[in-house]
N, C-alpha and C positions, 0 to 999 in steps of 0.2 A: 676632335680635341683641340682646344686651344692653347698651345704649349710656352706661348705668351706669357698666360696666366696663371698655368696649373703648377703649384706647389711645387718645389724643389722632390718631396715625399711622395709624386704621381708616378706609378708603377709603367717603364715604357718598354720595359723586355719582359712579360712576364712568365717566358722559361728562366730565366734567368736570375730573376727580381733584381733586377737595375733599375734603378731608378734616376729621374731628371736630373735630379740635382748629382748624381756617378756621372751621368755625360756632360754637363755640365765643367765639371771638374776636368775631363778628362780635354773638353776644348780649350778650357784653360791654359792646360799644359800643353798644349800646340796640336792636338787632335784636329785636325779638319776635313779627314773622310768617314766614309761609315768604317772600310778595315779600320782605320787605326781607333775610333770608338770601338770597335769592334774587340781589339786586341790590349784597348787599355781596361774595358767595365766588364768582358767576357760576354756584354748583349750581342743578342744577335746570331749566339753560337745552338741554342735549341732546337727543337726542331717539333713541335708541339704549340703553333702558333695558334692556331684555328681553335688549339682544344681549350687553349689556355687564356688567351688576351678575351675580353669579354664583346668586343668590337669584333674578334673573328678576323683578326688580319695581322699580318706580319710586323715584328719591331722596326725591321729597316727602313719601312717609311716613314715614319714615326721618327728614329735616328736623322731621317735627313734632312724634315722639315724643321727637328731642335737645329741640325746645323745649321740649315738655310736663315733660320733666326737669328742666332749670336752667332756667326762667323759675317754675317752681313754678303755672303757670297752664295750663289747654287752651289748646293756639297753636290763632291762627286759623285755620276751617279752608276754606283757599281749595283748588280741587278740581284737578284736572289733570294731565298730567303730560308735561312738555318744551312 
């Protein structure tokens, strides 16, 4: 996924349905790890990654490279997933 490019409206937690443009927002407001994306959009909190995202893999990576994007820095890289 190119999260570059993709839609503000591109689905990146989909336990959760958060969406780009909720983390987005949430760096905005001074979010710059996955927790605090985490604790501001509720992504990342599921636990039905595999069954749900249609890629078959977890939001948090997904979360880190939106960070690693618009914060201009490697987000922290805390491990896990749901």
């Amino acid at each position: 996924m190119d999260w570059k490019t993709a839609p503000d409206t591109e689905i990146v937690c989909y336990c959760q349905d958060v969406r780009k443009g909720e983390i987005l927002k949430a760096i905005r407001e001074g979010a710059s790890t996955l927790k605090e994306v985490m604790e501001r959009t509720g992504a990342g909190k599921g636990r039905d990654c595999a069954a749900k995202n249609p890629r078959k893999i977890c939001c948090h990576l997904d979360i880190k490279r939106i960070l690693d994007l618009y914060t201009g820095k490697e987000a922290n890289r805390e491990s896990g997933c749901g």
